[in-house]
C-alpha positions in Angstrom: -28.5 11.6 20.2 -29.4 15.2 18.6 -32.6 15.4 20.6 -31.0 14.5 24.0 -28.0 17.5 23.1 -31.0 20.0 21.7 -32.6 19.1 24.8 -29.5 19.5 27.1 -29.0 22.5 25.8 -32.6 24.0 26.3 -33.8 24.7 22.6 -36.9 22.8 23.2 -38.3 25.2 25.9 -41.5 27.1 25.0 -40.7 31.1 24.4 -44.5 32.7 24.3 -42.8 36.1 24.7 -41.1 35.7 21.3 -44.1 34.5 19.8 -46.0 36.8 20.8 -43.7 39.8 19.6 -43.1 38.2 16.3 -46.6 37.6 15.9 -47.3 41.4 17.0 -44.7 42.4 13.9 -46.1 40.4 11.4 -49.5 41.8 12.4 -48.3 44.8 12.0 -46.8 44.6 8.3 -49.2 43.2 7.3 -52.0 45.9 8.3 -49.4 48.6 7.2 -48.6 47.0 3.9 -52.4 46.1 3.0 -53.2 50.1 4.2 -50.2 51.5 1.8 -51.5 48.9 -0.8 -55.1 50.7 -1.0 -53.4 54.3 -0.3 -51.0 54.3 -2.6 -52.4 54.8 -6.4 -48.4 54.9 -8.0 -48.3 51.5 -9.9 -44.3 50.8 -9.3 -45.2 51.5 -5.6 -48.3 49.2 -5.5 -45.9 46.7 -7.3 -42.9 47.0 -4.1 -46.1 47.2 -2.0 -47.3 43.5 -3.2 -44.0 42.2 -2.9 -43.8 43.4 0.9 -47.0 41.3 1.1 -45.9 37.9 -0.3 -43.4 38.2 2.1 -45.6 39.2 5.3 -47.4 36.3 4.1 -44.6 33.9 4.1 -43.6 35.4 7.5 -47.3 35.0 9.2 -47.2 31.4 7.6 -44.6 30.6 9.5 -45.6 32.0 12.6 -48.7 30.4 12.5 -47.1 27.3 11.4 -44.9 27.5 14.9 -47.6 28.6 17.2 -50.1 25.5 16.4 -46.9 23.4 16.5 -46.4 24.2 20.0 -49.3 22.8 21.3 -50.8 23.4 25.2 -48.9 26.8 25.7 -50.4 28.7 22.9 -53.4 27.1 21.4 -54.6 24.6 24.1 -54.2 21.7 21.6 -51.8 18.9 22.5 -49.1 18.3 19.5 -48.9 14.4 18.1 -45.0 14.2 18.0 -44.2 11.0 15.7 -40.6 10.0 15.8 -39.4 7.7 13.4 -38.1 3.7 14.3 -34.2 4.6 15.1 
């Protein structure tokens, strides 16, 4: 019942122009905070600085995580979707 109203409602669809912008961020952060990691020699900054990291990393996790999820539209794999007995 869920799935058919996520489905009506057209939350399913694939969005490769999101994904691909939040991918570009994360990129982004995470080149920027690894650059102000090794450019910055102030520890309390290095210490905010590694903190920026574990959460880039949490964030590229996730996009990651999403992306191979997908399936054909991103990564050319096909997703095995196992749905439980109802």
């Amino acid at each position: 019942m869920l799935a058919r109203r996520i489905g009506a409602e057209g939350l399913r669809q694939r969005r490769p122009a999101y994904y691909l912008a939040r991918l570009s961020l994360v990129t982004l952060m995470f080149l920027g905070g690894w650059k102000a990691f090794f450019l910055i020699r102030i520890v309390l900054v290095a210490a905010v600085t590694a903190a920026f990291l574990a959460v880039t990393f949490g964030q590229a996790a996730l996009v990651i995580h999403a992306v191979l999820k997908a399936g054909p539209d991103f990564t050319g794999r096909v997703a095995i979707v196992v749905q439980p007995n109802a």
